[in-house]
Backbone as CSV, one residue per row, in Angstrom:
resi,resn,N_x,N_y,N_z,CA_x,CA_y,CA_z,C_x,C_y,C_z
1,UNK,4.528,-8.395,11.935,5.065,-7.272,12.686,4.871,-5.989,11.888
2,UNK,5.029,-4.684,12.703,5.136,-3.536,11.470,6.405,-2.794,12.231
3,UNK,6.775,-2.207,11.186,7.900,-1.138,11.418,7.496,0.193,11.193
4,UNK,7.436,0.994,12.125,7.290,2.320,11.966,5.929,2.365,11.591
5,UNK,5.135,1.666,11.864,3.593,1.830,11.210,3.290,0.989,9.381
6,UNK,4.187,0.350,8.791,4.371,-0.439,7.652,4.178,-1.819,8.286
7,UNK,3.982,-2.701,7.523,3.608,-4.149,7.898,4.323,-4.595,7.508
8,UNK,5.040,-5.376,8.027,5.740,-7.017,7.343,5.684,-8.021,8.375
9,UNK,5.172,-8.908,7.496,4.594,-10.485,7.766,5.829,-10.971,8.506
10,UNK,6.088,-11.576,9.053,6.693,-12.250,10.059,6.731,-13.706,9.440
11,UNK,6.371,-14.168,8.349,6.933,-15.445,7.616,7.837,-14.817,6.219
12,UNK,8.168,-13.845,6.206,8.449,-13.517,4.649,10.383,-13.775,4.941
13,UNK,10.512,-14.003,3.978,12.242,-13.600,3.958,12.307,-12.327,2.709
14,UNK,13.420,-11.709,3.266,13.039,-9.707,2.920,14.856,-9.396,2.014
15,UNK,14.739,-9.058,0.963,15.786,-8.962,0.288,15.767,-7.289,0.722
16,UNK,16.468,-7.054,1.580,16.426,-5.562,1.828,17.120,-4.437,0.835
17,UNK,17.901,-4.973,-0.155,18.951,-4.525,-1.015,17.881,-3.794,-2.193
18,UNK,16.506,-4.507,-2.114,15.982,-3.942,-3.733,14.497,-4.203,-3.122
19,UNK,14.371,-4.260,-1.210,13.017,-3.523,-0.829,12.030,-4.406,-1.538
20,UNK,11.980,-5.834,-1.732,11.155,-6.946,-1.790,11.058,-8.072,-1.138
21,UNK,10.168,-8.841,-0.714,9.486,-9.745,-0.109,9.903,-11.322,-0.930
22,UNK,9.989,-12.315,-0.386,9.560,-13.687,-0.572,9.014,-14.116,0.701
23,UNK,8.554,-15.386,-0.018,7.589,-16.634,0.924,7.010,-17.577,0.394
24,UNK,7.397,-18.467,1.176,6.987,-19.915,0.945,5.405,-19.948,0.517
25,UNK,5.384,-21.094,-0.405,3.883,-20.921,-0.559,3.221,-22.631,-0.269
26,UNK,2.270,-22.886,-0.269,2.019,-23.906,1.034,2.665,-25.128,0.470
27,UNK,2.931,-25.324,-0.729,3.271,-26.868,-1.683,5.112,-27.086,-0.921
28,UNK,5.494,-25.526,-0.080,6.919,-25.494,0.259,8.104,-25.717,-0.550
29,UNK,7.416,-25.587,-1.660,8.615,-25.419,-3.097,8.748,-24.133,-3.990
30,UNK,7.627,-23.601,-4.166,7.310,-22.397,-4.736,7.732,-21.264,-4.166
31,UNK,8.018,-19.778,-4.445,7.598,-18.864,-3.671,7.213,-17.847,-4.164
32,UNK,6.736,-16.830,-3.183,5.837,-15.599,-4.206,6.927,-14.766,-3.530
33,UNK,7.115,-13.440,-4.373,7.428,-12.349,-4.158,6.895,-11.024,-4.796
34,UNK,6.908,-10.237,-3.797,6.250,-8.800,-4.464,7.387,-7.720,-3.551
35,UNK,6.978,-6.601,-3.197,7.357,-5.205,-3.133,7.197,-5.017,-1.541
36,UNK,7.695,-4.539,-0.586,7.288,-4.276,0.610,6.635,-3.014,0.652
37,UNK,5.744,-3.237,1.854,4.749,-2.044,2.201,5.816,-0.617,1.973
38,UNK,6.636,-1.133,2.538,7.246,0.595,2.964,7.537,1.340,1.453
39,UNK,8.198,0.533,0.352,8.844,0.858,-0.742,7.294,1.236,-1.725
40,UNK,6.414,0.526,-1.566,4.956,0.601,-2.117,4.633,1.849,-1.650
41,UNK,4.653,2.611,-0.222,4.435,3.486,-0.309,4.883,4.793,-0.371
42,UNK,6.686,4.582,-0.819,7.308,5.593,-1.007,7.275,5.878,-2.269
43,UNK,7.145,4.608,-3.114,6.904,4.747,-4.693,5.452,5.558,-5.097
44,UNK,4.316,5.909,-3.962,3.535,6.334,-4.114,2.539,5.464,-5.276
45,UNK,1.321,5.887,-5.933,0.203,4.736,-6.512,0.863,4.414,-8.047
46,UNK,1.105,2.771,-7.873,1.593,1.938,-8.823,0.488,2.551,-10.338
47,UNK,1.040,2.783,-11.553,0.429,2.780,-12.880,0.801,1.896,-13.889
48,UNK,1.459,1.139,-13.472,2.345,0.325,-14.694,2.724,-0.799,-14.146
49,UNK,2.634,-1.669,-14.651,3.519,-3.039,-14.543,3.925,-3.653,-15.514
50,UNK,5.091,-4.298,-16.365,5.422,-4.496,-17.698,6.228,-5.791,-16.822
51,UNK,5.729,-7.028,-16.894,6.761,-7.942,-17.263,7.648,-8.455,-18.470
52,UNK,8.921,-8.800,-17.989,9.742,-9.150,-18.881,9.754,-10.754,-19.533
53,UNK,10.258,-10.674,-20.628,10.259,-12.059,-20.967,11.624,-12.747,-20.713
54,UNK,11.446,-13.866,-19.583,12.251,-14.070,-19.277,12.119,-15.864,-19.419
55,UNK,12.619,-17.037,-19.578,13.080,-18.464,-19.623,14.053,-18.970,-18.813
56,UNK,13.754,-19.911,-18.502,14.545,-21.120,-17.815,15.440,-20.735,-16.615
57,UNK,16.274,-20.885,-16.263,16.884,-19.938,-15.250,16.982,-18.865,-14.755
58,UNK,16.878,-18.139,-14.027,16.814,-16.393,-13.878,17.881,-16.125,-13.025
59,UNK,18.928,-15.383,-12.939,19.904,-15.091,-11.730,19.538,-13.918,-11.000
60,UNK,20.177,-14.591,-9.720,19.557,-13.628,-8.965,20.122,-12.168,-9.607
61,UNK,18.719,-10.894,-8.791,18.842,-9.431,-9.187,18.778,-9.025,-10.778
62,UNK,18.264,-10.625,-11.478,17.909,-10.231,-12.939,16.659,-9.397,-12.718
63,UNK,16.534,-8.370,-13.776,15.600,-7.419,-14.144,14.387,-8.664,-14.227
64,UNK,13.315,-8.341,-13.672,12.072,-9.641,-14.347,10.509,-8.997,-14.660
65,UNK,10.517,-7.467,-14.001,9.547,-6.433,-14.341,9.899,-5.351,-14.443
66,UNK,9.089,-4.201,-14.768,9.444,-3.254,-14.500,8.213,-2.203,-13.758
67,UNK,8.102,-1.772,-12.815,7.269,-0.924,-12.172,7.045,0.585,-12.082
68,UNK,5.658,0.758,-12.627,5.937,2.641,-13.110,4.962,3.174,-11.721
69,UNK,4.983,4.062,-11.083,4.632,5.015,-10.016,4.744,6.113,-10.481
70,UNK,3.717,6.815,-9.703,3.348,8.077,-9.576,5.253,9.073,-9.956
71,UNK,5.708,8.519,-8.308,6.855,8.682,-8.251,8.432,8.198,-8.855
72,UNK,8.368,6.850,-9.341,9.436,6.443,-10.005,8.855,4.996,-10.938
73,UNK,10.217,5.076,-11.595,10.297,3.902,-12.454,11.265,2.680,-11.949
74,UNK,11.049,1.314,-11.987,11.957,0.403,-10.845,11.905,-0.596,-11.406
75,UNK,12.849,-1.303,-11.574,12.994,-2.686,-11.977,12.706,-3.846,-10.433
76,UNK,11.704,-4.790,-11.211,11.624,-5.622,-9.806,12.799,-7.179,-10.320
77,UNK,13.302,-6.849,-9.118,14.472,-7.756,-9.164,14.371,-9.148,-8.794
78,UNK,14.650,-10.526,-9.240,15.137,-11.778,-8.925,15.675,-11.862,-7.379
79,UNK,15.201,-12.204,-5.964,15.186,-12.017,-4.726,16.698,-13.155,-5.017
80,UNK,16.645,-14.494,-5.475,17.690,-15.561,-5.453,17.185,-16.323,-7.261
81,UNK,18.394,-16.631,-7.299,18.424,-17.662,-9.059,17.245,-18.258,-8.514
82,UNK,16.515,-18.688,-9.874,15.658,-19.343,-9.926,14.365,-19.237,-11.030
83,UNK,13.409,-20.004,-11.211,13.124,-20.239,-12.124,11.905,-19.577,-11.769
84,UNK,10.689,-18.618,-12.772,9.513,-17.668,-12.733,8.489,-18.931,-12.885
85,UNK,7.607,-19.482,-12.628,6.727,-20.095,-12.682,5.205,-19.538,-13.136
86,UNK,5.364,-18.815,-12.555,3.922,-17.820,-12.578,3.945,-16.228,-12.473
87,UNK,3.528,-15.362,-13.201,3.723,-13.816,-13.153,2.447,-14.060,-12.629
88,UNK,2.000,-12.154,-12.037,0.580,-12.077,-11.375,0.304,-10.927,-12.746
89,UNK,-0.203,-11.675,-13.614,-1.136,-10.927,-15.011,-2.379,-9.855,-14.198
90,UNK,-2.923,-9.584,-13.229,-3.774,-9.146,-12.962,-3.230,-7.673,-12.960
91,UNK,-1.986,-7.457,-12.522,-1.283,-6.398,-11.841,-0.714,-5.191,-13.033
92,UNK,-1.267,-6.274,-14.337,-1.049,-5.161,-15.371,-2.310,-4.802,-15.681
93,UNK,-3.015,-4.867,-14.963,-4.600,-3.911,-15.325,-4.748,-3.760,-14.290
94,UNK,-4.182,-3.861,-12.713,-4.643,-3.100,-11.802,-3.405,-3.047,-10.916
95,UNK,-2.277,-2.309,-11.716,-1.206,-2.203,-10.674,-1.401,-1.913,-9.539
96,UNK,-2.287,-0.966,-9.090,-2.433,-0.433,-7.393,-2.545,-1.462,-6.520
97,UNK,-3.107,-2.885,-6.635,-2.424,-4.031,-5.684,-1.558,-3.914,-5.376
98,UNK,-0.392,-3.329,-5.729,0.995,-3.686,-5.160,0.908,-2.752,-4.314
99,UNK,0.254,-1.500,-4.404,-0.089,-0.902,-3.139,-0.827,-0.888,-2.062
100,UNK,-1.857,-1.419,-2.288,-3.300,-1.346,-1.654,-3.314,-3.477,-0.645
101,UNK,-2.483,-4.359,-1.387,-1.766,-5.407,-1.101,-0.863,-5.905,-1.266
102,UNK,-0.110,-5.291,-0.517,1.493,-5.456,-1.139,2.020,-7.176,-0.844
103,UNK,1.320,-7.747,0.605,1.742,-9.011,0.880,0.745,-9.914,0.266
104,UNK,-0.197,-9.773,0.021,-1.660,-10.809,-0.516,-1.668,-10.534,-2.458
105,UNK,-2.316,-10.233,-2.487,-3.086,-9.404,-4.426,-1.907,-9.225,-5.374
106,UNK,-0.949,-8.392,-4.640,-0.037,-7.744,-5.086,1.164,-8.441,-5.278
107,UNK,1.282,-9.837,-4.997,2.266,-10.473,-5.683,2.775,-9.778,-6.949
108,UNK,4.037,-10.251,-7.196,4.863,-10.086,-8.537,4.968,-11.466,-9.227
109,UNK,5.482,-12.114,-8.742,5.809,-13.691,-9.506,5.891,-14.590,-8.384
110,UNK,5.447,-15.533,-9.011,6.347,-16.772,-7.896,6.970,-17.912,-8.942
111,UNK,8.104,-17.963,-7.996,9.687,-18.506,-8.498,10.082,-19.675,-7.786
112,UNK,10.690,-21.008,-8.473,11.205,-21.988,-8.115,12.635,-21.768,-7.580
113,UNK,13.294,-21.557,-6.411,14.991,-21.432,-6.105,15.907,-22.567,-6.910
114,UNK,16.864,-22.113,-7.905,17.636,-22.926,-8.448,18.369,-23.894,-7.281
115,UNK,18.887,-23.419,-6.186,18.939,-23.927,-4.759,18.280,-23.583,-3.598
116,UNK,17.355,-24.413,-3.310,16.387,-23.988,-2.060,17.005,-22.819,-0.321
117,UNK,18.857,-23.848,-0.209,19.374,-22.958,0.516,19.484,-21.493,0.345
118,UNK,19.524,-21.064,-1.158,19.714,-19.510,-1.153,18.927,-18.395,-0.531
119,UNK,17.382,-19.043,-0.392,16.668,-17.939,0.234,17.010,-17.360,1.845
120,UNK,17.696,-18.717,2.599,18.231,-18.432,3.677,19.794,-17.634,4.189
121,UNK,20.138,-17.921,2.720,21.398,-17.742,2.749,21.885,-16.316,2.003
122,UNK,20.558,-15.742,1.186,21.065,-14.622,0.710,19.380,-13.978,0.957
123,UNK,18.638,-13.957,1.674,17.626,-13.400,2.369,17.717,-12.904,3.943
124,UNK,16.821,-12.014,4.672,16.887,-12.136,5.901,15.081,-11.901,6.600
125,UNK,15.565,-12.767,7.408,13.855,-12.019,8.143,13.482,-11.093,8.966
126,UNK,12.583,-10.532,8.870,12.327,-9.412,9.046,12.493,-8.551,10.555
127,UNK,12.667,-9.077,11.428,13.247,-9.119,12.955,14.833,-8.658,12.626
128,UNK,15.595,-9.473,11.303,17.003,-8.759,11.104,16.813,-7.645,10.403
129,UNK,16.317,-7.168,9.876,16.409,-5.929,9.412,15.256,-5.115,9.625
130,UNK,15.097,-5.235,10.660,14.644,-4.121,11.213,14.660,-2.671,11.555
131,UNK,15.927,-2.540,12.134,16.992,-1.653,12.626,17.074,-0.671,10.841
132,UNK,17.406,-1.864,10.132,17.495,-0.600,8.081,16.575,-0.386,8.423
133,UNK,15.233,-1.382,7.948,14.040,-0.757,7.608,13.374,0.529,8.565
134,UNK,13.930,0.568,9.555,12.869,1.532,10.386,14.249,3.134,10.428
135,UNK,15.333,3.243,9.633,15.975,4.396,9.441,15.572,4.247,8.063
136,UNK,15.337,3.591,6.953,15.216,3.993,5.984,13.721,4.734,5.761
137,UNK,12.769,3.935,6.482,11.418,4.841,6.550,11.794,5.902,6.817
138,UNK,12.403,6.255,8.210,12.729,7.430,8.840,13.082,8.542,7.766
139,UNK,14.099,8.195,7.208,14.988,9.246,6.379,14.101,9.289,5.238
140,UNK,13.266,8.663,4.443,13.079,8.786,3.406,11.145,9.525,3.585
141,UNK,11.003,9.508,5.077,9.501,10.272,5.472,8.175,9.654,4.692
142,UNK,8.348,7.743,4.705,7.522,7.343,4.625,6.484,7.453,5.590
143,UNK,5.272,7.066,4.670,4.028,7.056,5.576,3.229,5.938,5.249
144,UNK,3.105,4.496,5.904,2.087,3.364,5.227,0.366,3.773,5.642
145,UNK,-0.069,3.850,4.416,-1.606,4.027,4.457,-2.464,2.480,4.244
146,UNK,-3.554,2.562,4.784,-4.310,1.119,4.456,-4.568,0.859,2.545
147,UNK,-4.535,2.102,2.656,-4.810,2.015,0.896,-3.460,3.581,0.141
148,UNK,-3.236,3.216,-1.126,-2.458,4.351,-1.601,-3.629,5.442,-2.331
149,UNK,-3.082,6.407,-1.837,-4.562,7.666,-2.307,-4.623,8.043,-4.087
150,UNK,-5.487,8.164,-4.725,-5.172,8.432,-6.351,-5.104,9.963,-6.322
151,UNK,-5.563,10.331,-4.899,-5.555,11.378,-4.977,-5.063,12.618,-3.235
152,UNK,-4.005,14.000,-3.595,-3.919,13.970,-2.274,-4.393,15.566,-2.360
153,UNK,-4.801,15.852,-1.420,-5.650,17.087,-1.411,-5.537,17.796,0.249
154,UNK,-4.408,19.219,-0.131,-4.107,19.614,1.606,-4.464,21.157,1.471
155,UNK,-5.434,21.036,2.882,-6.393,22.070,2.610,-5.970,23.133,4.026
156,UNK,-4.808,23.690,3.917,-4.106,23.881,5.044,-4.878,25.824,5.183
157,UNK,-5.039,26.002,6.212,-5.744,27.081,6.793,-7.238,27.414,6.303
158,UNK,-7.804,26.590,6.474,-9.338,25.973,5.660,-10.312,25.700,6.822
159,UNK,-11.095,26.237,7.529,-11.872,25.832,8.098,-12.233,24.315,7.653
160,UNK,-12.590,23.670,8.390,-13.042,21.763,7.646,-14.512,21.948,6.780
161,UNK,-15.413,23.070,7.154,-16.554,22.975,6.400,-16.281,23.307,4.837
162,UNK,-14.739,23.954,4.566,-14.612,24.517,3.299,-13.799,23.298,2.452
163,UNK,-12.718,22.934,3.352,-12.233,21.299,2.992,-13.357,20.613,2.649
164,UNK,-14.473,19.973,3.464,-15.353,19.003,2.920,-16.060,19.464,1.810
165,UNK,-16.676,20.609,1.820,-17.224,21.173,0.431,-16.060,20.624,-0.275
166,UNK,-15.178,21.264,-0.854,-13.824,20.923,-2.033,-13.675,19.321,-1.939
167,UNK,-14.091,18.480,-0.941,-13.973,16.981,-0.567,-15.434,16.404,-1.625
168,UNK,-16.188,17.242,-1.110,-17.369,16.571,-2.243,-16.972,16.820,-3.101
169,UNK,-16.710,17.996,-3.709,-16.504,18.358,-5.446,-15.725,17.314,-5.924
170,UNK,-14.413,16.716,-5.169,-13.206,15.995,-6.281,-14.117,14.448,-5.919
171,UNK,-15.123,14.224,-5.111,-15.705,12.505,-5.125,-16.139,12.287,-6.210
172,UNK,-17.137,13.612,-6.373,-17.932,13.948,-7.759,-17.313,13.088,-9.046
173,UNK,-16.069,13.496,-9.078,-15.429,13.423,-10.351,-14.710,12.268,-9.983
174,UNK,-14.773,11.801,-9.388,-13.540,10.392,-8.906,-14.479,9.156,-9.118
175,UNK,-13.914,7.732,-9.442,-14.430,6.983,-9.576,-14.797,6.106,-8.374
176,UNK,-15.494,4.894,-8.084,-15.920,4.111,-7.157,-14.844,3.754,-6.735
177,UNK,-14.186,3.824,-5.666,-13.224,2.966,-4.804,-12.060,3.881,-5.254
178,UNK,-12.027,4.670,-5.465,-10.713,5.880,-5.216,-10.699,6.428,-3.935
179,UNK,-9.608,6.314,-3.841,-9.190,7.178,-2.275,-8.618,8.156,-2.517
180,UNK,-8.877,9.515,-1.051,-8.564,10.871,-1.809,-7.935,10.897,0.087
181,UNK,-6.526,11.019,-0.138,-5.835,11.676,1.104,-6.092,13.172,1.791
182,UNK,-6.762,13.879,2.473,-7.076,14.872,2.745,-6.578,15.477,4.154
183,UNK,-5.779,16.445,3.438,-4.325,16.799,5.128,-5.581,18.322,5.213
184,UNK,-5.384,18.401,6.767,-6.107,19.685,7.074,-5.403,19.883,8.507
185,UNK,-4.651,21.311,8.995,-5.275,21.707,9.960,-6.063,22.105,10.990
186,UNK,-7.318,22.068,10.723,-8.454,22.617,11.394,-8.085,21.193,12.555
187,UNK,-8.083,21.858,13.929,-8.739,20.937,14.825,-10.074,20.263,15.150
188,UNK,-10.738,20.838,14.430,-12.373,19.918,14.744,-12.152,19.171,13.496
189,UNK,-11.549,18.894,12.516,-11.373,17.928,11.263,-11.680,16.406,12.292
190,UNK,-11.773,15.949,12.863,-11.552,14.749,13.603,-12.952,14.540,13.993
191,UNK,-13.810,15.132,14.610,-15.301,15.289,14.583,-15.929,14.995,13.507
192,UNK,-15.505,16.077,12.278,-15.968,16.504,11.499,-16.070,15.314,10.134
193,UNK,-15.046,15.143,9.843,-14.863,13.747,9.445,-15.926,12.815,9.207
194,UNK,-15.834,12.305,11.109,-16.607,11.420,11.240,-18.212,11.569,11.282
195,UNK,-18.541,12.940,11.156,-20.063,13.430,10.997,-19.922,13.400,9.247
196,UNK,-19.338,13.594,8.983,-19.086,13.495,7.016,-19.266,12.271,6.536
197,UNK,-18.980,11.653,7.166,-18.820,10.117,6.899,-20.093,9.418,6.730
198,UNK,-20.331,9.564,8.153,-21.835,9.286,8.715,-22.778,9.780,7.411
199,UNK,-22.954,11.026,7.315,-24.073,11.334,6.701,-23.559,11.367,4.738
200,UNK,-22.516,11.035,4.182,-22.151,10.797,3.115,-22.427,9.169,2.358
201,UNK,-22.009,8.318,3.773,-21.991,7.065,3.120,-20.807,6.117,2.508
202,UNK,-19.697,7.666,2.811,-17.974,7.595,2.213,-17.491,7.059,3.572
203,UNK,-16.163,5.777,3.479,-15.638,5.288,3.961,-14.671,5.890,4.348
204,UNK,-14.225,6.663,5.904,-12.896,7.023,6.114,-12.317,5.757,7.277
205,UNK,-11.065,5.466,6.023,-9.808,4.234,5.981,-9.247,4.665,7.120
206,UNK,-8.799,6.023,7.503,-7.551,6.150,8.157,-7.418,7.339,8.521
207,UNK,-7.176,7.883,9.613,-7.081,8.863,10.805,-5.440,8.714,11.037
208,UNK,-4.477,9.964,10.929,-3.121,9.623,11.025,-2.935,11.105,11.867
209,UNK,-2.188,11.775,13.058,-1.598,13.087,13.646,-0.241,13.223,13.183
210,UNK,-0.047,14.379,12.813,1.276,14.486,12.418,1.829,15.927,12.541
211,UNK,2.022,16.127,13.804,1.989,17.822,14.915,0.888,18.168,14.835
212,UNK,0.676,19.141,13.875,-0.398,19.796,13.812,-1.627,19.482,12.777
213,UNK,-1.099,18.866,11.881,-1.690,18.123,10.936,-2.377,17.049,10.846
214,UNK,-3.898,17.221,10.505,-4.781,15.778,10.357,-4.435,15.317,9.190
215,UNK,-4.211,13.634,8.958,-4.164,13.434,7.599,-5.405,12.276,7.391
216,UNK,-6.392,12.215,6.424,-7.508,11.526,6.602,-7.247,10.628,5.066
217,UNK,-8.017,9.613,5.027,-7.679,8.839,4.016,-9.146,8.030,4.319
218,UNK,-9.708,8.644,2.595,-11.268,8.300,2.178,-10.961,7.732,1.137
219,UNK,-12.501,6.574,1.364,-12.526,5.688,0.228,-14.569,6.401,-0.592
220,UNK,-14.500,6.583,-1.623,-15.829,6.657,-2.390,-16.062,5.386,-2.883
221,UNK,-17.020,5.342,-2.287,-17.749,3.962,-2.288,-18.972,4.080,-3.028
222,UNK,-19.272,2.943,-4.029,-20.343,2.973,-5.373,-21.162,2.819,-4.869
223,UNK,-22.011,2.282,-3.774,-23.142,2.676,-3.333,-23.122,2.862,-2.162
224,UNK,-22.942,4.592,-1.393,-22.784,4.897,-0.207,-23.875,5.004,0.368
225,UNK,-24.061,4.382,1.577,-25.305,4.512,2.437,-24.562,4.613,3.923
226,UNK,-25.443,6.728,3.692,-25.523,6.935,4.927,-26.269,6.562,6.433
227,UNK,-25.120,6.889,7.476,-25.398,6.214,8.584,-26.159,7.221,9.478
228,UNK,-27.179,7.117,10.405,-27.468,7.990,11.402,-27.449,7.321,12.878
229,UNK,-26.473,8.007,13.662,-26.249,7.381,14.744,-26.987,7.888,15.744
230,UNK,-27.065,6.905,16.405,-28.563,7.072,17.902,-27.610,7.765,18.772
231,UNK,-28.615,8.716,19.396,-28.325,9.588,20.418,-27.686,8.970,21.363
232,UNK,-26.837,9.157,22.544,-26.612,8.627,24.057,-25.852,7.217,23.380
233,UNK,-26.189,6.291,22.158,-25.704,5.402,22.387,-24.557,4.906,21.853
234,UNK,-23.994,5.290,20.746,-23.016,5.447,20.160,-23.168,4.598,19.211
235,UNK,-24.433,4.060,18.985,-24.353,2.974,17.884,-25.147,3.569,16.285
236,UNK,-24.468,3.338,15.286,-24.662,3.249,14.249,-26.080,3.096,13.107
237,UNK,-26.500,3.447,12.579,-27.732,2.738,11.984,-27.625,2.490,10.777
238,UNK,-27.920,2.198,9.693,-27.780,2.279,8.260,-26.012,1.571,7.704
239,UNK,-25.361,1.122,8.960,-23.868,0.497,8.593,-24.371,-0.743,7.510
């Protein structure tokens, strides 16, 4: 399901108190937990992940990481007691999983329940909290993107030909697979874009309206190959 435009899986049980995820994992003893979309993207792009050293029992809402963002610093919390089996080591050399996959990549740990009942019993699914999750987006003016941007760039009373110029300059300098959020007024930005795209070879993720505001979300891609699309037909060439 998604809320407000955020995703959550419809098998997860959702500790809404500290805005993380569990779920069964197929052996039905294990479970993984990570961060929900919405909190991933209010925390803005993950830089840090520091697990803790932790043994044998864990109670629930024990400290078991700690998570650094753009925007804040957060302890990821113990969803129910239970025992850490496995940390996701990857996530300290590429924290932005927890953004970019908050339900898949972006795991945090997966944990044995000291009692299997607790996840039901001190979890909820995501159909129940719904109703929080979609005022807490509200109030807090989240926005879920397919990817979190490394970079955001608002080019407000800019014709789009002067935006995309300033759009090439920061690709220039950006690495392969960075995404650069780009808010513009201009009404032909939506055309324009997609003729940028075309003839760049750069991936645009995501097209969002927001009154008056385009918000675009590009990926630079390490070997871009531009597209030229056939006249009358709407189809693509060079994809």
């Amino acid at each position: 399901m998604e809320v407000l435009g955020c995703p959550l899986p419809d098998d997860c049980w959702v500790d809404i108190e500290n805005d993380s995820w569990s779920r069964a994992e197929p052996d039905g003893v294990t479970f993984s937990a990570g961060v929900l979309a919405s909190q991933a993207a209010f925390a803005g792009r993950y830089t840090s992940v520091r697990f803790r050293a932790v043994e044998g029992v864990v109670e629930q809402g024990h400290n078991v990481a700690l998570l650094e963002s753009l925007r804040s610093t957060a302890p990821f919390r113990m969803p129910v007691t239970g025992r850490v089996v496995v940390r996701n080591e990857a996530l300290t050399t590429r924290p932005k999983l927890l953004n970019d996959s908050p339900y898949d990549k972006g795991w945090v740990v997966h944990f044995v329940p000291a009692n299997p009942s607790d996840i039901a019993g001190n979890l909820a699914r995501p159909e129940a909290v719904r109703s929080t999750l979609e005022s807490r987006i509200t109030e807090r003016r989240i926005h879920c993107y397919p990817a979190a941007p490394d970079l955001e760039m608002y080019e407000i009373g800019l014709e789009c030909s002067a935006a995309l110029a300033q759009l090439d300059e920061e690709l220039a300098r950006r690495a392969p697979d960075d995404v650069v959020l780009l808010v513009t007024d201009d009404p032909t930005s939506p055309i324009e874009l997609v003729r940028w795209s075309d003839r760049t070879g750069h991936t645009l993720l995501h097209h969002r309206v927001d009154g008056t505001l385009h918000q675009f979300l590009i990926r630079k891609e390490a070997s871009p190959v531009p597209r030229v699309r056939r006249a009358g037909s709407g189809r693509v060439d060079g994809a």
